[in-house]
C-alpha positions in Angstrom: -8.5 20.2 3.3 -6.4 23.0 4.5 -5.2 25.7 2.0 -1.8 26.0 1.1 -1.5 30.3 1.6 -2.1 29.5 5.3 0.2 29.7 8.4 0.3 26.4 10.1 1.0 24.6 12.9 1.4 21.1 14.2 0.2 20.1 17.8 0.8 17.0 19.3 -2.1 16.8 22.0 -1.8 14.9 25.2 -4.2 16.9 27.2 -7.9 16.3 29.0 -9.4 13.8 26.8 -6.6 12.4 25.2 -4.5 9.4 26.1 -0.6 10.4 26.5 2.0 8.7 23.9 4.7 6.9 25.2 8.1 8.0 26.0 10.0 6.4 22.7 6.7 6.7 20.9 6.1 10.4 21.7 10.1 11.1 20.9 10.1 9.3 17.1 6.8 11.3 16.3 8.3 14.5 17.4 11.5 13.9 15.1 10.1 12.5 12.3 7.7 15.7 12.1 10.9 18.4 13.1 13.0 16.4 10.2 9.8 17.4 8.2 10.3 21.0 9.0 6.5 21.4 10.2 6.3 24.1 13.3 5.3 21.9 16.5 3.7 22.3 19.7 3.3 19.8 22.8 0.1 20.1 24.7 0.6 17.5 28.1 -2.0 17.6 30.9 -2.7 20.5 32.0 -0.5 22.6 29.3 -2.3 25.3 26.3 -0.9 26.5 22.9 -0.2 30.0 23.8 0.7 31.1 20.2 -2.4 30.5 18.4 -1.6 33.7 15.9 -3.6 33.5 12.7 -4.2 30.6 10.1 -4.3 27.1 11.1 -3.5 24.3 13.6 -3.5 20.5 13.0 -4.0 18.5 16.0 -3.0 15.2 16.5 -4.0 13.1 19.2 -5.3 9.5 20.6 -8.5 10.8 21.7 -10.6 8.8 23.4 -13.7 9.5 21.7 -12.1 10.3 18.0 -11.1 12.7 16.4 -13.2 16.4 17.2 -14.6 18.3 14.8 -12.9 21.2 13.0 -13.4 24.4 14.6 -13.1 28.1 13.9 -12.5 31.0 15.9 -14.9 33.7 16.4 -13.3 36.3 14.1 -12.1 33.7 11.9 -8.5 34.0 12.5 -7.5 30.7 13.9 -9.0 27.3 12.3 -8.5 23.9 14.0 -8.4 20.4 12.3 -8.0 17.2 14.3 -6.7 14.1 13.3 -6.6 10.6 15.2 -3.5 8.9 16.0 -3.2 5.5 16.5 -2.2 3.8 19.4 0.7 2.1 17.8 1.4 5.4 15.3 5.3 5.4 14.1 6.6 8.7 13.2 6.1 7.9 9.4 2.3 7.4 10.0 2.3 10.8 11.9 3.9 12.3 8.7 1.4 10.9 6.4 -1.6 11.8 8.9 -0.2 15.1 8.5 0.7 15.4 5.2 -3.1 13.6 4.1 -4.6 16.4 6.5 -2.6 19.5 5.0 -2.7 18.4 1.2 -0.8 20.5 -1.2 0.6 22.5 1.8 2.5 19.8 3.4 4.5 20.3 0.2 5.5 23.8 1.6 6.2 23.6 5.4 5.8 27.1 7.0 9.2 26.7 9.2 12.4 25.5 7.7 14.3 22.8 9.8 17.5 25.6 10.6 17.4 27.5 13.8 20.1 28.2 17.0 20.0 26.3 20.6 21.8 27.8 23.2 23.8 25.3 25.1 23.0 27.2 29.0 25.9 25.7 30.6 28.4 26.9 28.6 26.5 30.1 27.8 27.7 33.2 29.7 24.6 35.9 29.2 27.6 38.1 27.0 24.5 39.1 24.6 27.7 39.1 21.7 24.8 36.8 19.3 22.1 39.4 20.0 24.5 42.1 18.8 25.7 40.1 16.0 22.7 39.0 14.7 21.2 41.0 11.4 17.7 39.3 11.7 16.4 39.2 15.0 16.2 36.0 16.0 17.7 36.9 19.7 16.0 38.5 22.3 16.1 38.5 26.0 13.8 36.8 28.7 12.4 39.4 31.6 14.9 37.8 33.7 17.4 39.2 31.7 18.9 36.0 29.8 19.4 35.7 26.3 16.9 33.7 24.2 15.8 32.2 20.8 12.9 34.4 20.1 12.6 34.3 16.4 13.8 31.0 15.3 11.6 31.5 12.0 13.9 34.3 11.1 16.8 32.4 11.2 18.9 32.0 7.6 19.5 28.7 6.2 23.0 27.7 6.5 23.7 30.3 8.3 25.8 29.9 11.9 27.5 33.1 12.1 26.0 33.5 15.2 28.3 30.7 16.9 31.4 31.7 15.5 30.8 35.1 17.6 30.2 33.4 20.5 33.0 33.0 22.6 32.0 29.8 25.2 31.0 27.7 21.8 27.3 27.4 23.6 25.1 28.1 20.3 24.2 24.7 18.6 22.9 24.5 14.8 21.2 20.8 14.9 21.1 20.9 11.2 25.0 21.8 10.9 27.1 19.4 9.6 30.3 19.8 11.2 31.3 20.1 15.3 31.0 21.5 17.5 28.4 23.6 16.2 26.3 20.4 15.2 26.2 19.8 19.6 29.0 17.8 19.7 31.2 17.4 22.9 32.9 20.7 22.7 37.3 20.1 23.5 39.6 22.9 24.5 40.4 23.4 20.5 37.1 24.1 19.5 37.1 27.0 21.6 40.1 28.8 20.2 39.2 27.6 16.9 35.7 28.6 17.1 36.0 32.2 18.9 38.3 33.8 16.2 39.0 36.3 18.8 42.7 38.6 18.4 44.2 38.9 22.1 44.2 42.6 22.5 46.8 42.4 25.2 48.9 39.8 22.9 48.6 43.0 20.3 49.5 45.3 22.6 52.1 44.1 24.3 53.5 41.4 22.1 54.1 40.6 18.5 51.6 41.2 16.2 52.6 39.8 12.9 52.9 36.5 15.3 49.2 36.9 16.8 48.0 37.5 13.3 49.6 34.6 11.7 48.0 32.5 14.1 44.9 34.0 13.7 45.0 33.4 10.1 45.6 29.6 10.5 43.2 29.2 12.8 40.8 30.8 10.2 42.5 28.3 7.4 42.1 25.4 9.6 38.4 25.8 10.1 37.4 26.8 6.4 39.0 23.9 5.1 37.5 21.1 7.1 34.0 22.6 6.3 34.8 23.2 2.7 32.5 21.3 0.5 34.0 21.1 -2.8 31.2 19.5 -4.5 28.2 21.6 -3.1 29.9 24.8 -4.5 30.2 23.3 -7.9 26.8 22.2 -8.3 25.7 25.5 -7.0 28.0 27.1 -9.7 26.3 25.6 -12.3 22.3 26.2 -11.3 23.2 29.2 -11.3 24.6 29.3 -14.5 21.7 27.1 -16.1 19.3 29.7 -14.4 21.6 32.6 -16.0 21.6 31.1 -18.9 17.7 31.1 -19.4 17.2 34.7 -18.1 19.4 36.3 -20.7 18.3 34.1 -23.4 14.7 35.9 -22.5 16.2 39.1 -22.3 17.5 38.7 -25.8 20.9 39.5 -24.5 23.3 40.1 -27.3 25.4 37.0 -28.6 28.8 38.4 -28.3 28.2 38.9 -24.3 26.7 35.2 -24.0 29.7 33.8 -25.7 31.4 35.6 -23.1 29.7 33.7 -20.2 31.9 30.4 -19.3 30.5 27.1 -19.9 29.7 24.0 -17.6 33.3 22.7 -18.3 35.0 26.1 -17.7 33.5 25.8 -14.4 34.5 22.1 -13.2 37.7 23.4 -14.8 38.2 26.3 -12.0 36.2 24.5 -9.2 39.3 21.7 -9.3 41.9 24.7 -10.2 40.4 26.3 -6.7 40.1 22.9 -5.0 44.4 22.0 -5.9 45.1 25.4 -4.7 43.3 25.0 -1.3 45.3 21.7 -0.8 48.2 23.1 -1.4 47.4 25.8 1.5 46.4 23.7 3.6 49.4 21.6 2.9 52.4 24.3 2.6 51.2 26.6 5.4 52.6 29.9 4.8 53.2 33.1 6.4 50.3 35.1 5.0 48.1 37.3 7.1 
């Protein structure tokens, strides 16, 4: 049984001594492990795992003579399991193979299921993401193009990477909305989406007009990705979780009776949700 402190990795093994998975087979294991959130590997004929860093792998293959033993690095560093797929193996059985293999970690994947593609057709090598971002997930290739380097540093939820980006060509898989979520990307999208001012429409133009219409493109966007419901339930853990850490502080009663209750805060999640409709409805001339 592998421990759950360790750093792990999934490989899917199609190498010497191993008989390859079919195309549809091969592409329903992959997803049903990614929608897992497990970090993955491919090995095909010929191919290596080049990022063995430390902790372990779990390799999962139809070798032909089962399963290999476990193995362990010289220094210790790197430990490998193997498991046996079978011929026929869906994506769920892959999940369970992995999950019977990994134990109480497969409770904890070590790479959350949130991380930027770059769309290379549409991207332009302006480098405006690897400025942007705070957490270096960019870097750049030795050919000089912009990469995902650190997908693992990536923050959930987080796609402000793509609204910087002014050709639309970074996709969140995991995002609900397009066309960040890699749908077909329109004309719109990419005015919408850049939230760029026109310097020379400042300059030489009118710039109460350019700002208005900066401000409805911003108002047009936030309200079609507004989730109403998500940001009232969140509202309330956190009040549930506030509740209990000043009721173990022994905060004084007159500041908890300040603190607004669960009906309090449906009240001004719905006050908040009439007002947004009634922006998005009346418009305005608000910068």
């Amino acid at each position: 049984m592998i421990g759950s402190g360790q750093s792990i990795r999934v490989v899917l093994y199609e190498g010497a001594g191993a008989a390859p998975l079919g195309d549809g087979q091969r592409l329903e294991v992959l997803r049903a492990l990614l929608e897992k959130g497990y970090g993955l590997s491919v090995v095909r004929p010929g191919g290596t795992v080049s990022d063995a860093r430390a902790g372990t792998l779990l390799v999962l293959g139809r070798f032909e003579n089962g399963a290999p033993a476990a193995y362990v690095d010289a220094p210790g560093d790197v430990k490998v399991h193997f498991a046996q797929l079978d011929a026929a193996a869906t994506g769920a059985a892959a999940v369970a193979l992995v999950e019977a293999a990994l134990g109480e970690a497969a409770r904890r994947p070590p790479w959350k299921p949130w991380f930027p593609v770059i769309d290379y057709q549409r991207c332009t090598n302006c480098m405006q993401c690897l400025s942007f971002c705070l957490f270096d997930v960019y870097g750049v290739s030795l050919e000089g193009r912009i990469t995902v380097q650190n997908e693992s540093n990536c923050k959930t939820d987080c796609p402000a990477c793509s609204r910087v980006c002014p050709e639309v060509a970074i996709i969140f898989p995991k995002y609900r909305f397009g066309p960040i979520n890699g749908e077909e990307v329109n004309p719109e999208d990419v005015r919408r989406e850049a939230m760029k001012v026109d310097i020379s429409a400042l300059l030489g133009g009118d710039i109460y007009a350019a700002l208005r219409d900066r401000s409805e493109r911003a108002r047009s966007r936030f309200s079609r990705e507004r989730d109403e419901e998500r940001a009232l339930a969140e509202r309330q853990r956190c009040l549930a979780r506030l509740q209990k850490t000043i009721e173990a502080m022994e905060v004084p009663p007159e500041v908890l009776a300040s603190l607004p209750s669960a009906d309090e805060v449906r009240a001004r999640a719905q006050q908040a949700r009439a007002r947004a409709e009634a922006a998005r409805g009346g418009g305005g001339n608000q910068v």
